[in-house]
C-alpha positions in Angstrom: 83.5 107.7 97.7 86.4 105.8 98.4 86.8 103.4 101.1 89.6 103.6 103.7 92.2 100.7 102.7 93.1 98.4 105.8 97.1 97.5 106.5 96.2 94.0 106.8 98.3 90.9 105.5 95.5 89.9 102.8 95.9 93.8 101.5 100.2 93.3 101.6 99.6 90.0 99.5 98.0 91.8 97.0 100.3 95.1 96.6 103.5 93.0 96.4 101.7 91.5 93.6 101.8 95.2 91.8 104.0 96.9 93.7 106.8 94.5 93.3 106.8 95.1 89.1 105.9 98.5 89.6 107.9 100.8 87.4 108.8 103.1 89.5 109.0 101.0 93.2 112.2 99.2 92.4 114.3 101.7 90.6 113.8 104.1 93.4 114.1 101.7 96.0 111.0 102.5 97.7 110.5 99.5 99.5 114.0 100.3 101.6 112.3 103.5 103.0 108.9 103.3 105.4 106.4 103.2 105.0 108.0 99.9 102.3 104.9 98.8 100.3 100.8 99.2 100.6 101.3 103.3 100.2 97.2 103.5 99.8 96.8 102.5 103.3 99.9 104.1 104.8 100.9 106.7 103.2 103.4 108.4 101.0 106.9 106.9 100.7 109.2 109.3 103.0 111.7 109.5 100.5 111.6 112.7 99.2 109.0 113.4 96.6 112.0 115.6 94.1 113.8 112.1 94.8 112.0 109.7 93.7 111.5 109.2 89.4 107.9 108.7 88.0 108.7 106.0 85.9 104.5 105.0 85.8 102.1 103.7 88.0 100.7 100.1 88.7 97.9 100.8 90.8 95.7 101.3 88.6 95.6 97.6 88.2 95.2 96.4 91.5 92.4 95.0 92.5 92.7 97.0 96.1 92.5 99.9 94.1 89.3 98.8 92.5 87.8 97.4 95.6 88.0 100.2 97.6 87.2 102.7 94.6 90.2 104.5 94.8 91.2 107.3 92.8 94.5 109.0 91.9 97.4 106.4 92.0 101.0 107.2 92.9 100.1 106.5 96.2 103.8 106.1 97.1 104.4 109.5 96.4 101.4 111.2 96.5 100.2 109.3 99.8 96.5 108.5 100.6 95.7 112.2 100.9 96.6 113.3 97.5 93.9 110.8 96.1 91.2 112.6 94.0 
């Protein structure tokens, strides 16, 4: 079952670690548009979904993702509730 990610400054240090060389974060400019960065804990970026290019997904390689047994990736535009 996965575990409810915290927005906390240790979690942040490690998405910008992934997020920032995520494929598909900087080419669509995600991190100008709240929620900015740690999507697993807050959600879907609110740029729209049809906007926004799947160019891949880092999260499987995060080790927030593994810690709190997440499943799904594309947080950013999937949000925390489209995890399976």
């Amino acid at each position: 079952m996965p575990k409810i990610v915290e927005d906390n400054e240790e979690n942040m240090n490690t998405c910008k670690r992934f997020c920032g060389p995520c494929p598909s974060f900087k080419p669509n400019e995600l991190q100008t548009v709240k929620p900015h960065a740690l999507f697993c804990a807050r959600g879907a970026s609110e740029k729209p979904i049809g906007e926004i290019e799947d160019k891949g997904c880092s999260c499987f390689g995060c080790p927030v993702f593994t810690e709190h047994q997440l499943a799904g990736g594309w947080f950013c535009m999937h949000g925390i509730e489209g995890r399976k």
